[in-house]
MILUM-113739 format. One record per residue: residue in three letters; y, x, z of N, C-alpha, C, CB in turn. Coordinates in steps of 0.05 Angstrom, whole numbers, plus 5000, padded with zeros to 4 digits. Atoms other than C-alpha are relative to their C-alpha. Glycine has a CB too. Layout:
BEGIN
ALAYXZYXZYXZYXZ;...
This chain:
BEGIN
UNK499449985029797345359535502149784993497449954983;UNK497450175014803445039505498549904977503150184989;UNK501150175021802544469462501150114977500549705003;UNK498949905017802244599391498350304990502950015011;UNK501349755001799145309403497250145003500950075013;UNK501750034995793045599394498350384994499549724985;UNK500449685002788846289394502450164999498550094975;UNK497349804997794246739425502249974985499650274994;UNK497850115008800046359400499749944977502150135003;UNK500249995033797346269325500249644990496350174989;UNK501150245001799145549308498949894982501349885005;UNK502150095017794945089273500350034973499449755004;UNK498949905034799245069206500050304991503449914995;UNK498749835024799545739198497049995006502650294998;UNK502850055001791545719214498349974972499749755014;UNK498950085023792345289162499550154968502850005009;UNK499349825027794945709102498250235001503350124997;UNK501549775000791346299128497349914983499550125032;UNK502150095009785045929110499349944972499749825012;UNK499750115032786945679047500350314986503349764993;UNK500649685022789046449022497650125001501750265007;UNK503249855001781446669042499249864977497649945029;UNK501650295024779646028996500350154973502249614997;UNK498549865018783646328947499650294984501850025011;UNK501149744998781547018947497949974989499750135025;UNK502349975007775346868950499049884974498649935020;UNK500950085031775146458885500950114986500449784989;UNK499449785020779046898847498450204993502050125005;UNK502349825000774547408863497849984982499049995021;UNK502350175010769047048845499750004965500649685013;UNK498650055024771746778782500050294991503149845003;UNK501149725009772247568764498450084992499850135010;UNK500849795007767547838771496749844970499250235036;UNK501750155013762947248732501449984969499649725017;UNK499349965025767447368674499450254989502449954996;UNK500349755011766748088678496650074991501250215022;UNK503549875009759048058682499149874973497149895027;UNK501050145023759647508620499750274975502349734991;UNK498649835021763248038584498450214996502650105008;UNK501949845010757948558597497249914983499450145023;UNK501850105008752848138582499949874967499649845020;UNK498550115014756347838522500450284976502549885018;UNK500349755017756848648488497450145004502150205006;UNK502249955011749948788497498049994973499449935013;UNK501150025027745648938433497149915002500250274984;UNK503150005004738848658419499650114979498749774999;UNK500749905027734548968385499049794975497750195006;UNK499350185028733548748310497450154987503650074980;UNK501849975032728948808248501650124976499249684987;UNK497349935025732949338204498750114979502750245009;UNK500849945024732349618140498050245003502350054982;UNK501849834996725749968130500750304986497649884990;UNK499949655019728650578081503149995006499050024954;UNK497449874991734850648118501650285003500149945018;UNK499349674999734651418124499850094967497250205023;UNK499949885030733651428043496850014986501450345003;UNK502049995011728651487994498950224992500149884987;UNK500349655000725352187995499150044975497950165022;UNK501149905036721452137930501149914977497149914992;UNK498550175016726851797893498249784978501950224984;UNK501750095020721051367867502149645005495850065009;UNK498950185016722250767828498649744992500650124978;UNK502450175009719350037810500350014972499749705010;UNK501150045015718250227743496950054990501450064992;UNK503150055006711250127724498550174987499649784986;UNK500349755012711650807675499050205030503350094982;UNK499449754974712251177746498549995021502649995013;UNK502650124991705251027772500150205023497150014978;UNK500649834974705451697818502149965023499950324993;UNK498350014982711151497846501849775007501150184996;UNK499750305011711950737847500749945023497649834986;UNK498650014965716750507902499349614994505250155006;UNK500850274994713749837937501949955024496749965006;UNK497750014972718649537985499049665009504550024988;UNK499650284981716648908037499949975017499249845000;UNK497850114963719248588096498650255022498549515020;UNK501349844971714449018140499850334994496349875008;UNK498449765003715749738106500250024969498650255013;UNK499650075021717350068046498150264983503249964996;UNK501749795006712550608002501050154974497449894997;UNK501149905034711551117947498449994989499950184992;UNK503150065011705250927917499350244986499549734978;UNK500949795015700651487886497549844983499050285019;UNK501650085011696651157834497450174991501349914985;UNK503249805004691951827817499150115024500250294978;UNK501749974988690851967877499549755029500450275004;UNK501550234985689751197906501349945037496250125001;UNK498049984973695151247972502349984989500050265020;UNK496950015003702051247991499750284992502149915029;UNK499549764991705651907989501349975022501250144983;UNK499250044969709751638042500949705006502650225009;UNK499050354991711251008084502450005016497649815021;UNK497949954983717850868115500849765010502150134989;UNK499150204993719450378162501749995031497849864997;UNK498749984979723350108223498949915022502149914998;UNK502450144977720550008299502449965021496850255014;UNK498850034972723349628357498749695008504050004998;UNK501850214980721449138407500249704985501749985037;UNK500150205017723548608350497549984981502350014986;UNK503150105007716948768316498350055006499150004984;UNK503650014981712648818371499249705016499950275033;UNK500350274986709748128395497250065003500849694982;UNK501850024983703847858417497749874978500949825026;UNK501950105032700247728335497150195015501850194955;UNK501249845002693747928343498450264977499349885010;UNK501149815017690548488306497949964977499150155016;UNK502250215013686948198246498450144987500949794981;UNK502349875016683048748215499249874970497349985019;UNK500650075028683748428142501150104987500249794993;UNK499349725016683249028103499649854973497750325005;UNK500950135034685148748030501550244970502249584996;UNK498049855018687849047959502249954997499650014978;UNK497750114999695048957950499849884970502350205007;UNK499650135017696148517900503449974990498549795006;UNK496949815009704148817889498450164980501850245028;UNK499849795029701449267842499349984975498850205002;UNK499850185026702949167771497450104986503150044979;UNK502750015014697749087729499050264980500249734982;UNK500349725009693849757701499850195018502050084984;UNK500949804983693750037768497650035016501550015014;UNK503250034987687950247796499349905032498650314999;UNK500250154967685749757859498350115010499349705004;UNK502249914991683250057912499449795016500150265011;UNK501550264977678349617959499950145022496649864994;UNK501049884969676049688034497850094994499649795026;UNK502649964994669449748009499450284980498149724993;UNK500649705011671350457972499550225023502550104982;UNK500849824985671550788041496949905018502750055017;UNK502650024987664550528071497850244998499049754988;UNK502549685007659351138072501550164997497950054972;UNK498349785008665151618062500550215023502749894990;UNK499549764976665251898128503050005012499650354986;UNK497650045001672651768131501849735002500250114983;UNK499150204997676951278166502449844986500250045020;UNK498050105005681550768139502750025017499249794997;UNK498249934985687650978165502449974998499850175003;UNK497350135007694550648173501850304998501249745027;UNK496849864998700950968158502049845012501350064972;UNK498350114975704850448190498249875012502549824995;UNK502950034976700450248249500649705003500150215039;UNK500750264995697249468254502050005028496449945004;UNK498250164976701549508337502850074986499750145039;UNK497249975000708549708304500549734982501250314988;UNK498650275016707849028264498349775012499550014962;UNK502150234981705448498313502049775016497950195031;UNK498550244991711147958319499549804991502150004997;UNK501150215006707247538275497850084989501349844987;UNK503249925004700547458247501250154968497149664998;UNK498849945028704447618163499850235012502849874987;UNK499149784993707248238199496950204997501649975030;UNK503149944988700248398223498550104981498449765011;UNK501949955043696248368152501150134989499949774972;UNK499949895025701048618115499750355004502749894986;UNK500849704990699349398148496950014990500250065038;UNK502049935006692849218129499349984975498749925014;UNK500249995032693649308055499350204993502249964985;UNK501449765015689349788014502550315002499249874960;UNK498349804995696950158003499950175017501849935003;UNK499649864981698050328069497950165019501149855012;UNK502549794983691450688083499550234976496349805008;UNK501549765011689051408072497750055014501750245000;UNK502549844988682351788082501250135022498550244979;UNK499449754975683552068154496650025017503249855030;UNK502649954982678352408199500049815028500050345008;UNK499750134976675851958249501350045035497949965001;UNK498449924977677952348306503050095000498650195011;UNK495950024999685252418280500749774998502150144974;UNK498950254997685651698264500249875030498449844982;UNK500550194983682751468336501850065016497549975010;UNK499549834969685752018381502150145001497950215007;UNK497149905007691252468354502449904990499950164986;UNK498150245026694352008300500949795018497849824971;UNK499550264981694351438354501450065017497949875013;UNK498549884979696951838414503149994993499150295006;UNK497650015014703351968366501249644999499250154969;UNK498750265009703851228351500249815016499049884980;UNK500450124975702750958419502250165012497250025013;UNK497749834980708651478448501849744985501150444992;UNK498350055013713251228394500749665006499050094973;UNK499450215004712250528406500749895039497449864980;UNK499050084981713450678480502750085004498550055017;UNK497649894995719550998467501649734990500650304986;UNK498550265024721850308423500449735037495949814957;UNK500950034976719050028498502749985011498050215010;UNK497949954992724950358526502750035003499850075001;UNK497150014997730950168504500550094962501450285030;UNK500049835022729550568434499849874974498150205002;UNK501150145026729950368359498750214984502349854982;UNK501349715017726050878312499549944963496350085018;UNK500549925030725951078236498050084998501650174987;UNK501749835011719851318215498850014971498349995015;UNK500549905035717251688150497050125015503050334980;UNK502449894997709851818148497950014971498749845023;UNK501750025019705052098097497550174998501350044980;UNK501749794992700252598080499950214968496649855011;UNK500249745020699853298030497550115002502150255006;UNK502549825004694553748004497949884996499450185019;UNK502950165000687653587995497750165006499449874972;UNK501649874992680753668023500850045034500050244981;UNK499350134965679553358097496750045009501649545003;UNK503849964985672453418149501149775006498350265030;UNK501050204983670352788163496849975014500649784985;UNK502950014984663152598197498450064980499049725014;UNK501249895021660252798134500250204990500149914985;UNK498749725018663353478118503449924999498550024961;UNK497249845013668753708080500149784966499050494993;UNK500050185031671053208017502650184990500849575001;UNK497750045020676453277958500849695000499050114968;UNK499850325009676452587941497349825012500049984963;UNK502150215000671851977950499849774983500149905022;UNK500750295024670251307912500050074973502449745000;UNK500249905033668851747853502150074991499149824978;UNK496849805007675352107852501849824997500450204970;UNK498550275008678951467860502950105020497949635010;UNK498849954970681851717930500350304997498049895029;UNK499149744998685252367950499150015027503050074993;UNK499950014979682852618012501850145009498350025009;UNK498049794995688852998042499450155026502849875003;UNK500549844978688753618082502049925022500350304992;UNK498449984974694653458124501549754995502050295004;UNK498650214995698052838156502450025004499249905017;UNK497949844990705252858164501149705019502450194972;UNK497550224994710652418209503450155007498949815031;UNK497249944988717552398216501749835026501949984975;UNK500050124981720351998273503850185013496550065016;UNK497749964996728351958281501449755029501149984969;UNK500550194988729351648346503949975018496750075019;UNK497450104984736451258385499649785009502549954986;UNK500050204976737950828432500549734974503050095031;UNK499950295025738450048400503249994997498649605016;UNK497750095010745249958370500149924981501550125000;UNK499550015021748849828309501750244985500849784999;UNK499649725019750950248244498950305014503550044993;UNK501549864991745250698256500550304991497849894994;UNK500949695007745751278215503050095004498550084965;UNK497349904986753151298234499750105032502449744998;UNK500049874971750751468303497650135010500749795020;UNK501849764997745351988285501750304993497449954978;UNK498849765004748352678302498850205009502350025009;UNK499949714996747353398316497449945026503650165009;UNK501550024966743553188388497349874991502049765029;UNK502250164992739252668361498050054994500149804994;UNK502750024995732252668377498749974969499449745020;UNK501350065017727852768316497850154994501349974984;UNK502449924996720752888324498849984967498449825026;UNK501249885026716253218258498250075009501250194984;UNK503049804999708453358262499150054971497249825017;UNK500950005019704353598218497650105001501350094985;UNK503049925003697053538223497349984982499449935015;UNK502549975019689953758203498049784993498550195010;UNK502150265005685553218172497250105007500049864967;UNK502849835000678853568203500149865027499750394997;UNK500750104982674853318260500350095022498349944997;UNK500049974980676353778305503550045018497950204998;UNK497750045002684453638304500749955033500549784979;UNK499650074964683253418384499550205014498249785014;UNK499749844982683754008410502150125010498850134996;UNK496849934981690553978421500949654997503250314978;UNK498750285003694453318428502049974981501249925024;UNK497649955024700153158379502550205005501449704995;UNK497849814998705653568409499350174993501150075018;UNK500849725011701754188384501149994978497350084997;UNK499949995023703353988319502349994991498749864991;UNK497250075010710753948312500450144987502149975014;UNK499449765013714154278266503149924991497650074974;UNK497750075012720954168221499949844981501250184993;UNK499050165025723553638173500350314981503649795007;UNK500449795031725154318133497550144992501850265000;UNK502549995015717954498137498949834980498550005015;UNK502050165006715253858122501649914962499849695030;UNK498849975022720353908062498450124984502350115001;UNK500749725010717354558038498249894994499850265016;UNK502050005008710954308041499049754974498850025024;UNK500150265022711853537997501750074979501249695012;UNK497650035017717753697968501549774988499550114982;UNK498750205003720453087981503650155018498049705014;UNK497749994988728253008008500049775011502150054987;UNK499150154975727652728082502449945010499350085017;UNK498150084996732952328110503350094985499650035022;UNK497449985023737052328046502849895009499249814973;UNK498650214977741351818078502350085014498149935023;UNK498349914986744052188131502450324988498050035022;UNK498149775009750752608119499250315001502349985017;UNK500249784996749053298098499850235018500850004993;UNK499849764973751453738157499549905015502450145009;UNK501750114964747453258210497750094980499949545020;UNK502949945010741853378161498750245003499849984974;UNK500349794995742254098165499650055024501650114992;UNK499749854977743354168238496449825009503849955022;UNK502750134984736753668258497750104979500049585004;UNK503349905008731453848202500050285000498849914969;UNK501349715008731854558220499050025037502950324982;UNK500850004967730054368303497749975003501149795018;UNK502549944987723054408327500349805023499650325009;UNK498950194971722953748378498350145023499049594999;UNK501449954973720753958443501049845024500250295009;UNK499450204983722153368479497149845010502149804985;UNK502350074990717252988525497549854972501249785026;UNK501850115024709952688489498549815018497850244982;UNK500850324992708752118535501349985020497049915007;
């Protein structure tokens, strides 16, 4: 070997440089691709706490205090139409994502709301006791569990109707346990829930009312359930495709003999049957093309 030379004539300087452009390379590289993953990481959305009556207000109700059947209550954890003669919401509307699901526990402190102006009739926990008929959320104690506030405030006289125990425990729940696995998954969700008609079986029969006609018992439960992936400007990116699940079930005890997907039906049914205007909100011709779909998309 000639001095100077080294691996099949390669000498050391250019060795050398060669070494240094790997160096080179390889940090540039590097450097890349740790900007590019900032950058993805950096346009990701968390999910959020958004406006509970974002799809609109279906019963165009109002806080004036004249407008007792239809008395719009709005706070942090959802927002309602109050029915003062018949002692419920008509409907509750709020927003679900993994921002208000935590680890509050479940406090079971069923109280009267004390929002409602004075002259309305309070209902208590202790009007449904002996009634045969469960206290039954409209927005569910797990879709508000990021703090203990969140937690209670589902358990306000408002947000309960007479339901039959086996739709509150088993059908009603199944629905609200999918929903909150779909929020689970990546998903943010709108929902509208209430209930029509009257005259429900609970473990006692067949009622109209209870607490001395204080309470309506309703024949049928309804939900609406408008569901997308987590982003921002929401109802700008509800279209023609998107996912929007509608039941509409029987308040009678024997409602478990099908699971909730039996019960789907249309936003333009569930129209027909309140005669409210669901997802007011959204632009006309997406309104048309989704409340006339029948969801038949998976149910767990």
């Amino acid at each position: 070997m000639k001095k100077g030379k080294l691996f099949n004539g390669i000498t050391l300087p250019v060795i050398i440089v060669l070494a240094a452009l790997m160096v080179f390379r390889y940090s540039h590289t590097a450097a890349k691709n740790k900007k590019a993953k900032h950058k993805v990481t950096s346009t990701m959305i968390a999910a959020g706490k958004d406006d509970n009556l974002a799809l609109g207000n279906p019963s165009h109700a109002t806080t004036d205090e004249v407008n007792k059947d239809n008395y719009l209550l709005v706070k942090a954890q959802y927002a309602m139409s109050y029915n003062n003669s018949k002692g419920m919401a008509n409907w509750v509307s709020w927003h679900l994502s993994t921002a208000w699901m935590g680890s509050a526990d479940r406090c079971n402190c069923f109280n009267a709301d004390d929002a409602l102006p004075v002259g309305f009739t309070v209902i208590k926990s202790s009007n449904y006791i002996g009634t045969g008929f469960d206290r039954g959320h409209l927005c569910p104690s797990a879709d508000r569990s990021a703090t203990p506030d969140d937690n209670a405030a589902t358990f306000l006289m408002t947000n309960m109707s007479p339901q039959s125990p086996v739709l509150n425990e088993q059908t009603w729940e199944h629905l609200e346990a999918y929903c909150r696995q779909l929020a689970i998954q990546g998903n943010e969700l709108y929902i509208i829930a209430g209930a029509h008609g009257t005259g429900g079986i609970g473990k006692k029969g067949h009622a109209d009312t209870i607490a001395n006609g204080k309470i309506n018992v309703p024949s049928h439960f309804y939900k609406i359930v408008v569901v997308l992936p987590v982003g921002d400007n929401d109802i700008k990116r509800i279209t023609n495709s998107t996912r929007v699940i509608a039941v509409d079930m029987p308040n009678r005890y024997d409602v478990n003999a099908y699971d909730w997907g039996h019960y789907r039906c249309t936003v333009d049914q569930l129209e027909a049957e309140t005669g409210y205007d669901f997802l007011s909100a959204v632009p006309v011709k997406v309104q048309k093309a989704i409340e006339s779909v029948k969801d038949a998309g998976p149910v767990n």
